[in-house]
Kinemage of the C-alpha trace (Angstrom):
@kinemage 1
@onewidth
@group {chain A} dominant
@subgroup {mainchain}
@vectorlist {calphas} color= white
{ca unk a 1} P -13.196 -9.214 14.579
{ca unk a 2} L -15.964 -6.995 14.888
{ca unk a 3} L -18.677 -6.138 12.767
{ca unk a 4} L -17.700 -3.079 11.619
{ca unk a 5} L -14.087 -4.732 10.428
{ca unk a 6} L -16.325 -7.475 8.897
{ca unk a 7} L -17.989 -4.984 7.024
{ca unk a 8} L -14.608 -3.209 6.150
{ca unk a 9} L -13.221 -6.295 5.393
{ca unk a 10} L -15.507 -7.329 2.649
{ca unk a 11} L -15.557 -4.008 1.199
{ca unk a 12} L -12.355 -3.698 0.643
{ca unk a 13} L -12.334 -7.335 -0.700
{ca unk a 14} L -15.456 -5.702 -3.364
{ca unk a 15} L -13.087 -3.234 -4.129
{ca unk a 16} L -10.649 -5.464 -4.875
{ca unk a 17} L -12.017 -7.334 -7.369
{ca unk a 18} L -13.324 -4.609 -9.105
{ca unk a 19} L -9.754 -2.279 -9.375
{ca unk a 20} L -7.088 -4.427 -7.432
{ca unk a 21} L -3.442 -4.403 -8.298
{ca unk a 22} L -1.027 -7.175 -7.521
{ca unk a 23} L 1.870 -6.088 -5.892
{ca unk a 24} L 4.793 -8.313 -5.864
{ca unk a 25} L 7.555 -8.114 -3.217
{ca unk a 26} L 10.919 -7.925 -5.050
{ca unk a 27} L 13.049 -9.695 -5.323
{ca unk a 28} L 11.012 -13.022 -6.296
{ca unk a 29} L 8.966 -12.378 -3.314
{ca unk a 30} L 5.040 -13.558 -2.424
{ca unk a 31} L 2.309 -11.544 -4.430
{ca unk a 32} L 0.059 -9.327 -2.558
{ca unk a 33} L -3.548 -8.169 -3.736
{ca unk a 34} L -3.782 -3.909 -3.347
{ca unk a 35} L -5.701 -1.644 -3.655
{ca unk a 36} L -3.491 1.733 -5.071
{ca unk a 37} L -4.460 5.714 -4.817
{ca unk a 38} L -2.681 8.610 -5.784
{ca unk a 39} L -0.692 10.142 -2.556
{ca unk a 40} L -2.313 13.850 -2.152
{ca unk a 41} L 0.377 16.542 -2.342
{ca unk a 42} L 0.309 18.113 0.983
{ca unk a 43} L 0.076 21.920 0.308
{ca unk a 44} L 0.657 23.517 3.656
{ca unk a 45} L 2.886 25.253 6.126
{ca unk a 46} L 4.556 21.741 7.277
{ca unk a 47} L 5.246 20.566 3.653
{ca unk a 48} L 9.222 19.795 3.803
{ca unk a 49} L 10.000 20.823 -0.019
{ca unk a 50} L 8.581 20.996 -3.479
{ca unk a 51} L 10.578 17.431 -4.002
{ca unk a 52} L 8.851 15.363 -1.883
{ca unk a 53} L 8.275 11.799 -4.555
{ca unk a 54} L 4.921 9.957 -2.588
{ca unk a 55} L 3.307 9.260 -5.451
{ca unk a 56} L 1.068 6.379 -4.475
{ca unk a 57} L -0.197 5.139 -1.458
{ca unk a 58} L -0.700 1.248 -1.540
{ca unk a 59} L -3.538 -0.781 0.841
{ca unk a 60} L -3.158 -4.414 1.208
{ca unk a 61} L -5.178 -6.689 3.856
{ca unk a 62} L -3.380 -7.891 7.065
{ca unk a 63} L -4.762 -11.273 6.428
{ca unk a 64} L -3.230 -11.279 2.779
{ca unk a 65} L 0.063 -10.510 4.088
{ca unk a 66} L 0.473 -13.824 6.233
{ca unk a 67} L 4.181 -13.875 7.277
{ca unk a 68} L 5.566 -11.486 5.191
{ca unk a 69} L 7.048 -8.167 6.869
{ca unk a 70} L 6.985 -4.562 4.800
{ca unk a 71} L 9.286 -1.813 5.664
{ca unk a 72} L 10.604 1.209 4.150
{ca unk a 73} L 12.790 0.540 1.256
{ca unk a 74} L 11.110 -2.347 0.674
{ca unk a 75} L 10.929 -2.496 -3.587
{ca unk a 76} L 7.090 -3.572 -5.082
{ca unk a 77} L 6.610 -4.278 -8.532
{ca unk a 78} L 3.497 -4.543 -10.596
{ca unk a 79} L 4.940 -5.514 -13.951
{ca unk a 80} L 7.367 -3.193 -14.961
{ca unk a 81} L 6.650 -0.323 -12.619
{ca unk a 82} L 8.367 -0.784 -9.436
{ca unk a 83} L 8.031 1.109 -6.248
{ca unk a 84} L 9.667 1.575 -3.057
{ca unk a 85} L 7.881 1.595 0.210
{ca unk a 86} L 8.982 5.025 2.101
{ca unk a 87} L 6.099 4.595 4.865
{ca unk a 88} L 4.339 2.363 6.832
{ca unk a 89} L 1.136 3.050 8.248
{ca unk a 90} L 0.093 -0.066 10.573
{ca unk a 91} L -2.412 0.407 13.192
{ca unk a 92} L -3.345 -2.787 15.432
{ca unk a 93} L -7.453 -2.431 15.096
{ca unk a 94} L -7.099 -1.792 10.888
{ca unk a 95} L -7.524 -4.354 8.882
{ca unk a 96} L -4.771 -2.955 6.079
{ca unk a 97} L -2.103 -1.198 5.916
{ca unk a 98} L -1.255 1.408 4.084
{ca unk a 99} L 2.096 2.083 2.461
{ca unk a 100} L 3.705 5.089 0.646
{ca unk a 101} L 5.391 4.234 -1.565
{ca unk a 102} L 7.355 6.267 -4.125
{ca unk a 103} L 7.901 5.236 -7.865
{ca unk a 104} L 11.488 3.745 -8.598
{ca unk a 105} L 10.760 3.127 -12.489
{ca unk a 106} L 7.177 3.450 -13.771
């Protein structure tokens, strides 16, 4: 890891002690520390339709995911808001990734 992503690293691990949510893969699944933001509606020439439901993009460590594998559709719950993972961002040299994810009940 280089310094930089050590940096990064603790950080984001600041940040998430300070405004973390706990994600937890449904159903029953492992319990993942995130950091969530508001999604920023796109307003340009390439935006598909007024409809479009990102409403939250969700940032949780590589190292806190251990085994676990998140794709779209993939349902996340923080207790009873639940939300479904419609994008994966996952580049090798980040340390998180970052998921879209769009609310299924808030």
């Amino acid at each position: 890891m280089t310094g930089t992503q050590q940096a990064r690293l603790a950080g984001f691990r600041a940040l998430l002690a300070v405004r973390g949510h706990t994600l937890i893969r449904q159903p029953g699944g492992p319990a993942f520390p995130a950091l969530l933001q508001p999604a920023t509606n796109e307003k340009g020439e390439y935006q598909l339709a007024e409809e479009t439901t990102v409403t939250d993009i969700a940032s949780i460590l590589r190292d806190d995911l251990g085994e676990a594998v998140l794709t779209p559709g993939t349902i996340l719950a923080e207790g009873p808001a639940q939300y479904r993972v419609v994008k994966v961002e996952d580049h090798p040299v980040d340390i998180a990734l970052r998921l879209h994810c769009e609310a299924v009940r808030l």
